[in-house]
One Martini backbone bead per residue (centre of mass of N, CA, C, O) as a GRO file, in nm:
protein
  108
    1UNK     BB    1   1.259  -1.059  -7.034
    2UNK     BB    2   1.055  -1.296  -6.987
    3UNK     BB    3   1.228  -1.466  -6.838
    4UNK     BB    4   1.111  -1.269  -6.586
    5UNK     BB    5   1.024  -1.218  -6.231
    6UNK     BB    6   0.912  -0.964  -6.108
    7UNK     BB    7   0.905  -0.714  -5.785
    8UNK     BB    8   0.800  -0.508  -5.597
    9UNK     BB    9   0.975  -0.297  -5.332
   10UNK     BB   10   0.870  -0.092  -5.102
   11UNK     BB   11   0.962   0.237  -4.914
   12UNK     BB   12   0.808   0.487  -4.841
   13UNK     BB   13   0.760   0.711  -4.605
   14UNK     BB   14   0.453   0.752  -4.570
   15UNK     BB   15   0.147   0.600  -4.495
   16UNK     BB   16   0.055   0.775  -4.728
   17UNK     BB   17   0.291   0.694  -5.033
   18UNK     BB   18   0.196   0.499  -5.289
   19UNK     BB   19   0.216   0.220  -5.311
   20UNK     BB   20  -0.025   0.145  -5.514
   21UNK     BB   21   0.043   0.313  -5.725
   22UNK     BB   22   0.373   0.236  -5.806
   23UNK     BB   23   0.291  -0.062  -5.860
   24UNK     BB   24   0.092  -0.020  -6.092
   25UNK     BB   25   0.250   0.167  -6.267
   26UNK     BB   26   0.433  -0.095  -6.375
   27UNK     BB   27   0.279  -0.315  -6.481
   28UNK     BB   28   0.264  -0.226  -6.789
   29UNK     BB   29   0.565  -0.246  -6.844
   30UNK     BB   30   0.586  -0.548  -6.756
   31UNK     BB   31   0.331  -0.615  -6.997
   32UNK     BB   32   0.555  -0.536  -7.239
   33UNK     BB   33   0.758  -0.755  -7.154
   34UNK     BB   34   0.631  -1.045  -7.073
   35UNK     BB   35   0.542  -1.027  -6.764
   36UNK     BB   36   0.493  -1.180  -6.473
   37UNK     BB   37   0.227  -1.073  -6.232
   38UNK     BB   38   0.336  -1.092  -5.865
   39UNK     BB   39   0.186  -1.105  -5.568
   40UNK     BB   40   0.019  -1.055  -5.228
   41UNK     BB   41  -0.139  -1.262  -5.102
   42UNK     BB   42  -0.410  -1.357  -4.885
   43UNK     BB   43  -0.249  -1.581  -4.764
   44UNK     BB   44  -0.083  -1.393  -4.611
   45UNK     BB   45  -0.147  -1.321  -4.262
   46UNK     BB   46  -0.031  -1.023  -4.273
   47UNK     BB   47  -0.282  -0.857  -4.401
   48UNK     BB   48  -0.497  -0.913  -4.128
   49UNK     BB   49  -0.381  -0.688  -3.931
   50UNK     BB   50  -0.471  -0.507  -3.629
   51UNK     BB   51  -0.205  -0.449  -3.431
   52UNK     BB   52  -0.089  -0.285  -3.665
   53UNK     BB   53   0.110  -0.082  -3.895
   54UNK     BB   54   0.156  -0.219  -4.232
   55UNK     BB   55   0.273  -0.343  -4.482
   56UNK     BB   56   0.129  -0.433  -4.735
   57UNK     BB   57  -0.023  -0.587  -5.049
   58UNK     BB   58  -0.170  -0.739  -5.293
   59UNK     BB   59   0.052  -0.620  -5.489
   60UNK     BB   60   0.284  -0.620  -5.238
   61UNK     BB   61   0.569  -0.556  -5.080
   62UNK     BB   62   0.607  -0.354  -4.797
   63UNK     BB   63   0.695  -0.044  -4.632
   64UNK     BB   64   0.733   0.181  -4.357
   65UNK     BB   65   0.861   0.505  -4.311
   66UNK     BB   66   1.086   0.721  -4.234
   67UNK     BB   67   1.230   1.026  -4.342
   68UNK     BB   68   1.491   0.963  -4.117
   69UNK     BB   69   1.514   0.619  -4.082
   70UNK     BB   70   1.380   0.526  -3.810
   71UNK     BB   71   1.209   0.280  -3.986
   72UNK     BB   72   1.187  -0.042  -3.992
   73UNK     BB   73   1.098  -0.318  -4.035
   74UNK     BB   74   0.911  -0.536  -3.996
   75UNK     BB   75   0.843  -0.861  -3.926
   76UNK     BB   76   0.557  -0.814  -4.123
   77UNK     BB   77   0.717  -0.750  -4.378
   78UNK     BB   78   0.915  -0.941  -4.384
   79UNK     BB   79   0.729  -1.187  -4.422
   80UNK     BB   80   0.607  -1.081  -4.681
   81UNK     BB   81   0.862  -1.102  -4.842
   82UNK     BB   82   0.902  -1.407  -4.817
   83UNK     BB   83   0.659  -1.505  -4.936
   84UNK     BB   84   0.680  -1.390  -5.193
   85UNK     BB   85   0.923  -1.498  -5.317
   86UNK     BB   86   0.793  -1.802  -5.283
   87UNK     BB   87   0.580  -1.767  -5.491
   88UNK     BB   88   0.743  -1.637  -5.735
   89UNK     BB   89   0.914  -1.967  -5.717
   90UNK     BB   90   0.688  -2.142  -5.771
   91UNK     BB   91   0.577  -2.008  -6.030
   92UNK     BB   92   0.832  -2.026  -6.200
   93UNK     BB   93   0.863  -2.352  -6.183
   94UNK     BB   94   0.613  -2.400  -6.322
   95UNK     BB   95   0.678  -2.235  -6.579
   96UNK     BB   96   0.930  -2.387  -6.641
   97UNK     BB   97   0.939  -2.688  -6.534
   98UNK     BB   98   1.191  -2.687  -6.365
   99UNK     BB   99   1.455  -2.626  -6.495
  100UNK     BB  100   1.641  -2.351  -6.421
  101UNK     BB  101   1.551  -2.451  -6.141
  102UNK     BB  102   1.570  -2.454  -5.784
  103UNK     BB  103   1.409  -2.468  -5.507
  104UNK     BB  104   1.429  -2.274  -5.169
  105UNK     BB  105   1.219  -2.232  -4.914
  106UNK     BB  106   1.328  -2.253  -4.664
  107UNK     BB  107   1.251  -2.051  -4.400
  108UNK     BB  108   0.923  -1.945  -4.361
   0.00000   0.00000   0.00000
């Protein structure tokens, strides 16, 4: 499990649902196991947005759901999340030397 990069990603129901204590609560588990714990940088400017109600911190991507679920992801939850994978893959390749794999950036 050391050469694994996990990233939690989340989506509780209401708008105070733990997204951020559910997040840290993992992580001592996941630094007994040796892995690197990467989050969602504040270079992803989805995080400073004030025109919407939206998921994602510092600690990782989340979305916020309805109980019912009938709250989708938002294109910036979205958007938060394909940042997070791209970040993860940079630094995964960092630290491998990149051997292990190749990066494919894609769009966005």
């Amino acid at each position: 499990m050391a050469n694994i990069q996990p990233t939690p990603v989340l989506s509780p129901p209401p708008i105070i649902g733990g997204q951020e204590s559910t997040i840290l609560s993992m992580i001592p588990t996941l630094l007994h196991h040796g892995m690197v714990v990467v989050g969602l940088p504040y270079s992803f400017e989805g995080q400073s947005r004030y025109d919407e109600i939206t998921g994602g911190s510092p600690y990782g991507a989340s979305t916020i759901t309805r109980a019912d679920g009938s709250r989708t992801p938002s294109e910036n939850e979205l958007a938060g999340a394909r940042f997070q994978g791209r970040h993860i893959a940079q630094i995964a390749a960092k630290t491998s030397g990149g051997r292990a794999f190749q990066v494919d950036m894609g769009p966005g």
